[in-house]
VOGU-3710 file (C-alpha; in Angstrom, 3 decimals, decimal comma):
1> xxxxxxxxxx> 0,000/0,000/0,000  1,169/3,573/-0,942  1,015/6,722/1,227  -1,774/7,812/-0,789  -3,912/5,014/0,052  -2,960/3,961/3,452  -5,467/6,554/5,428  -8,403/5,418/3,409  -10,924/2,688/4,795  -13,008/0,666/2,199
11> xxxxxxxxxx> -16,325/1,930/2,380  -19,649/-0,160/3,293  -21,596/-0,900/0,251  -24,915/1,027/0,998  -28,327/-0,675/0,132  -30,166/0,910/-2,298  -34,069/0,808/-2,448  -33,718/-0,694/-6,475  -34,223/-4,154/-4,490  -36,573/-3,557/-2,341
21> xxxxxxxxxx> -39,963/-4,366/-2,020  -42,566/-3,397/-4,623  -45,029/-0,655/-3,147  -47,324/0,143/-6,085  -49,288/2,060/-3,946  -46,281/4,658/-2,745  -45,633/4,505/-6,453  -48,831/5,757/-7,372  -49,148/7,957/-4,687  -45,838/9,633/-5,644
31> xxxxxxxxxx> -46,742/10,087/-9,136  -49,817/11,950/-8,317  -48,654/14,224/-6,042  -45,113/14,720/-8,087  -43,834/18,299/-6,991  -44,427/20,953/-9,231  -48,247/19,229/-10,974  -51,289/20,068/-10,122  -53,463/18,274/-7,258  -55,023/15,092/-8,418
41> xxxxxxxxxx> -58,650/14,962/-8,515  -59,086/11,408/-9,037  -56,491/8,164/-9,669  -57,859/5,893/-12,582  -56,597/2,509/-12,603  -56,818/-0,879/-14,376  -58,711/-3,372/-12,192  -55,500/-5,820/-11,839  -53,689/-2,733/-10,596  -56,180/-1,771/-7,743
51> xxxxxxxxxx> -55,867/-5,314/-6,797  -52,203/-5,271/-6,154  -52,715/-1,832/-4,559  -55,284/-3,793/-1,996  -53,373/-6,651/-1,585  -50,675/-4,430/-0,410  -52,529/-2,112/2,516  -53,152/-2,660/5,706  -56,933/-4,007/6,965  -58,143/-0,391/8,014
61> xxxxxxxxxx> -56,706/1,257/4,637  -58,184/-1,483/2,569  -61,514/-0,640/4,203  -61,281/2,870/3,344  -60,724/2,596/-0,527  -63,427/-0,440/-0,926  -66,079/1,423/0,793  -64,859/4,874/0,551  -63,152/4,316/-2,465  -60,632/6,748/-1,988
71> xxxxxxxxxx> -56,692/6,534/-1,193  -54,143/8,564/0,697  -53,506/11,021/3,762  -54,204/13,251/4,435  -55,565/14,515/1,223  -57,580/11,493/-0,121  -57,985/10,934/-3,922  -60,900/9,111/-5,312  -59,100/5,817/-6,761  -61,703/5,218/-9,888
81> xxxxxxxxxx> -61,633/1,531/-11,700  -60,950/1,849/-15,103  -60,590/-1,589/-17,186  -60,018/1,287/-20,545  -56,503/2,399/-19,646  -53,983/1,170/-21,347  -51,945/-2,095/-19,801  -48,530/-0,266/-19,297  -48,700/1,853/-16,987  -51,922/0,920/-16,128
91> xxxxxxxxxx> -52,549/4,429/-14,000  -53,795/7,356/-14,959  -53,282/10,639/-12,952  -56,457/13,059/-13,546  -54,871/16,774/-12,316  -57,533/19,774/-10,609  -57,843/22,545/-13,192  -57,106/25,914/-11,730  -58,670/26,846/-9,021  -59,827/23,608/-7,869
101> xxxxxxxxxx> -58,274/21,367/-4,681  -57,622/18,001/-4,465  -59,651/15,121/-3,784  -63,393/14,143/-3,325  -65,653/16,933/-4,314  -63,143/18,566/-6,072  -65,198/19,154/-9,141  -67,673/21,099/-7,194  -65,202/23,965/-6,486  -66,441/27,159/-8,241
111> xxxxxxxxxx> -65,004/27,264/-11,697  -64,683/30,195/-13,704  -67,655/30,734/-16,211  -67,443/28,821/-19,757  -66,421/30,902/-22,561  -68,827/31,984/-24,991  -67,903/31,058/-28,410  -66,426/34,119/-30,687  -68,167/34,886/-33,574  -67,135/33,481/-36,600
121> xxxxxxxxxx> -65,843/36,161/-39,793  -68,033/34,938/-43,084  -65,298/34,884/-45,922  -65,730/37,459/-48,390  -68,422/36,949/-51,843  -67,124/37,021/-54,924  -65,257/39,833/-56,213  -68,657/42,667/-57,130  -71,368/41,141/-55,154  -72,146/42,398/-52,015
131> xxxxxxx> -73,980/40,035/-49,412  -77,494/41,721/-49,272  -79,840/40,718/-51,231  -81,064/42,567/-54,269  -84,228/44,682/-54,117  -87,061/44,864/-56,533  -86,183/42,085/-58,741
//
């Protein structure tokens, strides 16, 4: 060993969470609250996907999304069933609008009124014509 080496210990290989368990529902519940989106107003999911999500929770959580069906604290999300999504990833994150919170009930935050549709610019006649009709003939 060489001077430059002598004062350095091997370090401990650290463990990494790549190995560890699966936890689809931290997964999901990381991707829809991800920093900088908008609050989720509702968590659609494939059916086989909800039922890993179950399998996973504890007995009182469980409860709370079959009857309830919602997910998470302490903002809970509706968790909707939705056999339409496609197999990969299987979830599908439905963000509030602006102006609207998270969660159940969400959709009944005041929204701001539709727009009214503009009015739409005829194109011009032919080249001579005008566009009112001609009188006494």
């Amino acid at each position: 060993m060489d001077e430059a080496t002598a004062g350095r210990e091997p370090v401990a290989a650290t463990r990494h969470g790549h190995w560890a368990r699966p936890d689809p529902v931290g997964d999901v519940l990381a991707l829809a609250w991800r920093p900088g989106s908008a609050a989720p107003r509702e968590i659609r999911v494939r059916p086989e996907v909800r039922a890993r999500m179950l399998a996973e929770l504890d007995p009182a959580a469980r409860r709370r999304v079959v009857e309830r069906g919602v997910i998470g604290t302490p903002v809970a999300v509706p968790l909707v069933v939705d056999a339409g999504l496609p197999a990969f990833p299987g979830v599908e994150v439905v963000r509030a609008r602006p102006g609207e919170t998270a969660g159940p009930g969400a959709a009944a935050v005041s929204r701001p009124p539709p727009r009214r549709p503009r009015a739409r610019l005829q194109p011009p006649g032919p080249p001579g014509r005008t566009s009112r009709p001609a009188r006494g003939r």
